[in-house]
DRENFI-881255 format. One record per residue (C-alpha): residue in three letters; z, y, x. Coordinates in steps of 0.001 Angstrom, whole numbers, plus 500000, padded with zeros to 6 digits. Each point is the difference from the previous one (the first is absolute). Layout:
ALAZYX;...
This chain:
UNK425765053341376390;UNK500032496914502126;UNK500776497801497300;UNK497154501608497507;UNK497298500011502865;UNK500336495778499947;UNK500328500158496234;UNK497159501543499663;UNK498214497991502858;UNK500662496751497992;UNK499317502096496592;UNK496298500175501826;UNK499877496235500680;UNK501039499503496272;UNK496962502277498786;UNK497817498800502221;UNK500336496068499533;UNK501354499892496253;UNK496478500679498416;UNK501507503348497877;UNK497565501974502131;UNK496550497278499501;UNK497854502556498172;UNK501605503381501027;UNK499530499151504254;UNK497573498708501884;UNK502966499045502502;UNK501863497678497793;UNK499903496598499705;UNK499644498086496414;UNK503144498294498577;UNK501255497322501822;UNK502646499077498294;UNK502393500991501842;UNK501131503138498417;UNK503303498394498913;UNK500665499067503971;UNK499038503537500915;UNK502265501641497945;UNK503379497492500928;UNK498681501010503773;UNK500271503718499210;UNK502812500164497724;UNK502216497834502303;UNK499487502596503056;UNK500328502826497960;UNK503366498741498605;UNK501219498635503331;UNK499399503639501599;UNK501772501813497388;UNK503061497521500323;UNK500302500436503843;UNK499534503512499546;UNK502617500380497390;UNK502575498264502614;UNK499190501716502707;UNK499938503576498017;UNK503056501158502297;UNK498377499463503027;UNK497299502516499064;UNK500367503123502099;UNK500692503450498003;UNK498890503197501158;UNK502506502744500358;UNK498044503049499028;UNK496296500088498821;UNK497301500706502259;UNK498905503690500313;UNK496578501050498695;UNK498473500807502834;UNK501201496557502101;UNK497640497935501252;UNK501793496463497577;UNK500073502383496962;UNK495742500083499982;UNK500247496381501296;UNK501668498910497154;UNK497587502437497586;UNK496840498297501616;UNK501822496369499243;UNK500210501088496466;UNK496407500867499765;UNK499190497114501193;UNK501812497991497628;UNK498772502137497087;UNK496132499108500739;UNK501307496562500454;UNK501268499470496694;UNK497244501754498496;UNK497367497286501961;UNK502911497686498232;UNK499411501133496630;UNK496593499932499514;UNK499474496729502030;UNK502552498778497381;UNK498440500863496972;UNK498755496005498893;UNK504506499051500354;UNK500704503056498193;UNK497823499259496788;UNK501265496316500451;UNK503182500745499724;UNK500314503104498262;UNK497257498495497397;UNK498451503753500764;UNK496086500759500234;UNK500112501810503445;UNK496373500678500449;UNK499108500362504279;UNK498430502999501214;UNK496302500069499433;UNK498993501356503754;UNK502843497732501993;UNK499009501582503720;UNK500036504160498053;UNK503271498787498255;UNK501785499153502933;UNK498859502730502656;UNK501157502692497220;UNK503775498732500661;UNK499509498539503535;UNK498348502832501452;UNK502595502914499754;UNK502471496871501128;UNK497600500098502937;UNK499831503925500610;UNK503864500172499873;UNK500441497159502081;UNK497770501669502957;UNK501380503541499760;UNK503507498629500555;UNK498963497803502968;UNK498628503438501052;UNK503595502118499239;UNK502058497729500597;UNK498787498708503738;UNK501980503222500832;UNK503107500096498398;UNK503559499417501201;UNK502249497791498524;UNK502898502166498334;UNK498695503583499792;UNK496845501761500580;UNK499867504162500207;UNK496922500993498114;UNK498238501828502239;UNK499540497299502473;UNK498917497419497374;UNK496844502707499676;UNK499819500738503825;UNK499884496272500651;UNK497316499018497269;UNK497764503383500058;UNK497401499330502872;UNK499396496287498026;UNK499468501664496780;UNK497658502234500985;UNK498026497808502442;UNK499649497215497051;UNK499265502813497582;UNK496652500812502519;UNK499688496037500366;UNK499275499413496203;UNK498277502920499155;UNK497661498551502525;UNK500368496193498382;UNK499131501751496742;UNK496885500466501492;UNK499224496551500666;UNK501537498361497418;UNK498398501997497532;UNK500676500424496246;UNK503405498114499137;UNK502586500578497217;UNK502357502232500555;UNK503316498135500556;UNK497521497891502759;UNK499829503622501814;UNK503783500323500025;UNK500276495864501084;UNK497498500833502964;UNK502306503194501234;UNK503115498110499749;UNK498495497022502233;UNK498976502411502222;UNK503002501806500291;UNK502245496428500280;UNK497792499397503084;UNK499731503607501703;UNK503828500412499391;UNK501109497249501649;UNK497225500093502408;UNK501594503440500731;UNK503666498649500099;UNK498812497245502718;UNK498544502185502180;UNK502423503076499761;UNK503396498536499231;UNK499426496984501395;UNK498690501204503283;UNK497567496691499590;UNK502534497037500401;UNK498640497770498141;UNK502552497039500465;UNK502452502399497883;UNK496972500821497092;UNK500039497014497694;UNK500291501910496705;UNK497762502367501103;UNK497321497618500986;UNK500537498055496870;UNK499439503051497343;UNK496946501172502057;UNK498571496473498909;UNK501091500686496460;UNK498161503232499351;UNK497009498437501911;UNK499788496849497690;UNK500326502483496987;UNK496915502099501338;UNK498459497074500869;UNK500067498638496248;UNK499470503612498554;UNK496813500529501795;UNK498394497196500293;UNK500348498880496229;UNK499403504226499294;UNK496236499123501687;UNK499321496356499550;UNK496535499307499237;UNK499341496914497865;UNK496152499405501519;UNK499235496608497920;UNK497439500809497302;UNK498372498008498206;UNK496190500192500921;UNK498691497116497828;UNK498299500852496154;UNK503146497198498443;UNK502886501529498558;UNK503330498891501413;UNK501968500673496856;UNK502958501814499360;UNK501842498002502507;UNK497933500911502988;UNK499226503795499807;UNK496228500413501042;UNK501552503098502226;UNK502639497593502036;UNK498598496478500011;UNK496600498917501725;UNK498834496632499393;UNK498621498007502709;UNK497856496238499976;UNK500638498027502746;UNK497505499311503013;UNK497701502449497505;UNK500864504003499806;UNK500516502559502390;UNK501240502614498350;UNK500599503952500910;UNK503455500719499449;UNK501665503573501804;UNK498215499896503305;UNK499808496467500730;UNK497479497152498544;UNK502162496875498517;UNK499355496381499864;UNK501976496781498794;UNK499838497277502256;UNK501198497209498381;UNK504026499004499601;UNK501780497449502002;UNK503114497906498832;UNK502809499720502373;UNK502961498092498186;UNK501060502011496995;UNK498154502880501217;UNK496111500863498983;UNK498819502626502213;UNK496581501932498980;UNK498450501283503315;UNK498794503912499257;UNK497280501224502864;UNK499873503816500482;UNK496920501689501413;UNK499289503129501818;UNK496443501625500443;UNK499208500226503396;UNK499033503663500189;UNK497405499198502586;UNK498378496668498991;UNK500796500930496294;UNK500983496103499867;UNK503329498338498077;UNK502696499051502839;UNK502926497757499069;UNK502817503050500438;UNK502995497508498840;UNK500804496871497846;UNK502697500367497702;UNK501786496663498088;UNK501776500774497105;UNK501395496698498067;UNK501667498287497236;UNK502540498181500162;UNK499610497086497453;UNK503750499074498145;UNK499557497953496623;UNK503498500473499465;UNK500470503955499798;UNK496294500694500117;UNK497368501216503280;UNK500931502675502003;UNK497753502450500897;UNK500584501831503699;UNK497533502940501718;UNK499102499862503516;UNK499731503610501997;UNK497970501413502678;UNK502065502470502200;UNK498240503075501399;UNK501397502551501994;UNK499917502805497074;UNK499560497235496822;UNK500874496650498879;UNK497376498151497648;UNK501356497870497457;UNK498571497348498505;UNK500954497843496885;UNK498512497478497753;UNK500390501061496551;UNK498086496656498796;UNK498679496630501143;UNK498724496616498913;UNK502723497563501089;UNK498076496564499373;UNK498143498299502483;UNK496445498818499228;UNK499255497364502672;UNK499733496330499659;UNK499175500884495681;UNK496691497843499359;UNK499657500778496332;UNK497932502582498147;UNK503377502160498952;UNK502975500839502331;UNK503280499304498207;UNK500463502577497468;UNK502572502720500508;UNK501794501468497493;UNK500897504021498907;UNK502637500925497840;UNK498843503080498599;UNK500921502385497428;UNK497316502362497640;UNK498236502407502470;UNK500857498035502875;UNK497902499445503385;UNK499457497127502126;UNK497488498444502510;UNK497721497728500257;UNK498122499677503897;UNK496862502049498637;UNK501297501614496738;UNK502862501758498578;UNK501192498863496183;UNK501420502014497384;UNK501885498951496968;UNK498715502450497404;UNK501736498136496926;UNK500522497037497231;UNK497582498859497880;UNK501167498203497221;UNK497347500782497271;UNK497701497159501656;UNK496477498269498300;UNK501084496885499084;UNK496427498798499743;UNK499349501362503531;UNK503058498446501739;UNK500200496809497356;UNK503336501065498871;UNK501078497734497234;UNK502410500995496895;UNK503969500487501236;UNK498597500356503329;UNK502426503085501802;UNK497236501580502633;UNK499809503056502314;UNK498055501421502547;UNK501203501866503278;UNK497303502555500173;UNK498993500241503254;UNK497698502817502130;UNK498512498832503344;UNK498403502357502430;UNK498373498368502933;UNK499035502423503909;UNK497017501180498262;UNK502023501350497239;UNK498648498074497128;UNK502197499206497238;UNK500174496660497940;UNK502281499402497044;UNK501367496378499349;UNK502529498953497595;UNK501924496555501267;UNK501730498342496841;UNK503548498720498963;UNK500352497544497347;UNK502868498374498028;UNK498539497089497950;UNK502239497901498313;UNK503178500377502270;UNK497892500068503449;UNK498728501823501987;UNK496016500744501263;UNK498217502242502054;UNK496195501285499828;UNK499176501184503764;UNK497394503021500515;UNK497840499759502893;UNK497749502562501891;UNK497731497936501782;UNK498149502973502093;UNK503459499942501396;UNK501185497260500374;UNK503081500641497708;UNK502160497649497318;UNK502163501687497918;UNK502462498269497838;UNK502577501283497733;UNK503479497592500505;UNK503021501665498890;UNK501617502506497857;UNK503893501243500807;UNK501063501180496817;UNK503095501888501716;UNK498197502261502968;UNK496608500384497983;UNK498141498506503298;UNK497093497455499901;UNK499183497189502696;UNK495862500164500670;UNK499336497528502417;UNK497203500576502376;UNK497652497367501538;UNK497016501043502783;UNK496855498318501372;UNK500576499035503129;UNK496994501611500972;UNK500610503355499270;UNK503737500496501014;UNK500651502636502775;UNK503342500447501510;UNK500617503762499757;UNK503056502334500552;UNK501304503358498483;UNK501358502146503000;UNK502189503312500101;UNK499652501669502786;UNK502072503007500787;UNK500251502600503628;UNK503837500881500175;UNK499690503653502584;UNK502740500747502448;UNK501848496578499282;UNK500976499672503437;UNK502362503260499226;UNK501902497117497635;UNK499966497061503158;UNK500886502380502843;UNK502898500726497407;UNK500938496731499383;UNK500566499655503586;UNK501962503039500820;UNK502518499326497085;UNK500506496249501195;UNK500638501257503756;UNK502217502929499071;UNK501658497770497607;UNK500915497451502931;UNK500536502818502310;UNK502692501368497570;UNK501730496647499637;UNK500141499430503720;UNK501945503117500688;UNK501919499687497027;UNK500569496438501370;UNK500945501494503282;UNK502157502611499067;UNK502170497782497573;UNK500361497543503591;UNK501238502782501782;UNK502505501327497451;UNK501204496173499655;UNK500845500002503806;UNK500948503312500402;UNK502807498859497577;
């Protein structure tokens, strides 16, 4: 188990940094190259561990007779095998893109990614909390029934109360989230109960117990506050943001312009600052003063990007920690080019590779790529004889929603290549058609602005995450039981050592 837990650790690294994962995670880098290095480094540690373990195989202690079914190692070893069962499955599906490498296969991933994975992970979860619950009051060796169900009785039934009141609160969930929110419950009542009762309260001797109290705290932490997150970013303004900013989840925001209504706050963005690789956009929240009826700063929060030309920006949220909530924050999208010190009529043109029915920005419009028109008047666009010509057929729609259709040009004449930009004067817009990629079916439509008229803007997700202070004050407890555990474990192997 030792030697798979590092496999797989440098397995992770391999995923992660080899560029198989580019277009299936958000998480993974692009390929570096270094996939050959990656897999010597893994391979070689892999190898070297089975070797040592194959000479070494005597030393490996045997048992003399197998554990009985009611011992406290027998459900140890059962909840280690769970937990190695929901790890290979996270294994599998992460590993989907090496599979269909190497298998040649056509391994499609799951549709929903976050409903795929909490339909295997969560009964890993529920099991994993009722045993922390049973098992806090086993013996090692043998248990007699009866005082397995003496010990755990007053738990069960207290937890029982504890989430039929949670249900309350919580609200309407699925049902396997019901059975995920009793087990928590009961991880942390049991051993609650085993602290105070068989424990008599000394803490210095309740590591373990300490530790899975934080466990089923950070799992009904993450239950309910993702079971009631509120995503309170919507998008207020008459402009589509396209398919890849739902209207419902996405609110977009001018800078030093807007203050927006978003869940019971106002919003404003007030302008981004760069701080070496970093580019931090500076969001205001307001609160109504109930008795002046006035906007008051309540926080500032400063989400950023972190700019890498190499593996690509970076995206990370900032957070605003309440007593009862955290607010999250994230910058779905951004204009990354800097406008000062430009003196001519156009900024530098930026360029979109898009594919039919594709979305992207401009700083007061949002373009679609409806189509190709290659049935053009060769009169109109004085298109001569051999001439190869199409049109990207573009739609514009401006704040006010009004729509304008333009069709930039691509032309092959005589071996080279020409372009016929499209312009949109009202706003300040240059279109021009400049590539084709025959292999992923995408276009390049570069985009040049008036000075004038360009806005920075931002597209912000903002999300309230309930009771996620259950999940910290979990975090904590498992770290301090954790080192509490190893201490006396630490201390009792020192006294065994001189004892002998």
């Amino acid at each position: 188990l030792a030697i798979i837990t590092f496999f797989f650790i440098l397995y992770s690294t391999f995923l992660t940094r080899s560029g198989i994962l580019g277009n299936s995670s958000v998480h993974a880098f692009t390929d570096l190259g270094m996939s050959g290095q990656l897999l010597v480094y893994m391979l070689f540690f892999l190898v070297m561990a089975i070797v040592l373990l194959f000479i070494r195989r005597k030393e490996i202690p045997t048992v003399a007779e197998e554990e009985h079914l009611s011992s406290r190692e027998f459900w140890m070893f059962i909840g280690m095998l769970v937990l190695v069962l929901g790890s290979l499955q996270i294994t599998f599906t992460t590993s989907l893109p090496v599979i269909n490498k190497v298998f040649g296969t056509k391994l499609a991933p799951p549709a929903d990614v976050i409903d795929h994975y909490n339909r295997w992970q969560v009964p890993v979860g529920i099991f994993v909390c009722l045993l922390m619950g049973i098992g806090i009051f086993l013996r090692y060796k043998h248990n007699e029934a009866k005082d397995i169900s003496k010990s755990f009785a007053r738990p069960f039934l207290v937890s029982a109360a504890l989430t039929l009141a949670a249900i309350f609160l919580v609200g309407d969930l699925r049902i396997h989230y019901y059975f995920l929110l009793f087990a928590g419950i009961f991880s942390v009542t049991a051993n609650a109960d085993y602290l105070l009762t068989k424990m008599k309260g000394k803490f210095s001797k309740s590591g373990a117990t300490i530790a899975h109290i934080g466990i089923g705290l950070i799992l009904l932490g993450a239950l309910i506050s993702n079971a009631k997150k509120e995503v309170i970013s919507k998008n207020v303004k008459s402009i589509d943001l396209g398919k890849d900013f739902p209207n419902n989840e996405n609110i977009m925001i001018e800078e030093k312009t807007d203050t927006l209504p978003m869940g019971n706050y106002y919003v404003a963005y007030a302008g981004k600052e760069k701080e070496g690789v970093n580019i931090y956009y500076n969001i205001d929240y307001y609160s109504v003063n109930e008795k002046t009826g006035q906007k008051e700063l309540a926080f500032r929060l400063r989400p950023l990007v972190q700019l890498n030309e190499r593996m690509g920006n970076v995206a990370e949220p900032a957070t605003e920690h309440f007593l009862t909530k955290d607010i999250y924050s994230h910058v779905t999208y951004a204009e990354m080019e800097s406008k000062e010190g430009d003196t001519t009529e156009y900024l530098p043109a930026k360029e979109y590779q898009v594919a039919i029915g594709d979305t992207f920005f401009t700083s007061n419009s949002y373009v679609i790529l409806n189509g190709l028109n290659k049935n053009l008047d060769k009169e109109k666009y004085h298109l001569e004889d051999g001439d190869i010509a199409v049109a990207a057929q573009l739609t514009v729609e401006d704040l006010n929603m009004s729509k304008h259709t333009i069709e930039p040009i691509f032309l092959i004449r005589d071996l080279s290549i020409f372009t016929q930009t499209a312009s949109i004067d009202e706003l300040g817009l240059q279109f021009e058609f400049s590539k084709i990629d025959p292999q992923s079916g995408k276009l390049t439509i570069a985009v040049a602005e008036k000075k004038s008229n360009k806005k920075d803007f931002i597209i912000l997700k903002a999300i309230i995450f309930p009771g996620i202070n259950i999940l910290w004050i979990g975090c904590l407890l498992m770290i301090i039981g954790t080192v509490m555990a190893v201490r006396q474990r630490t201390s009792t192997s020192n006294k065994v050592v001189t004892q002998a």
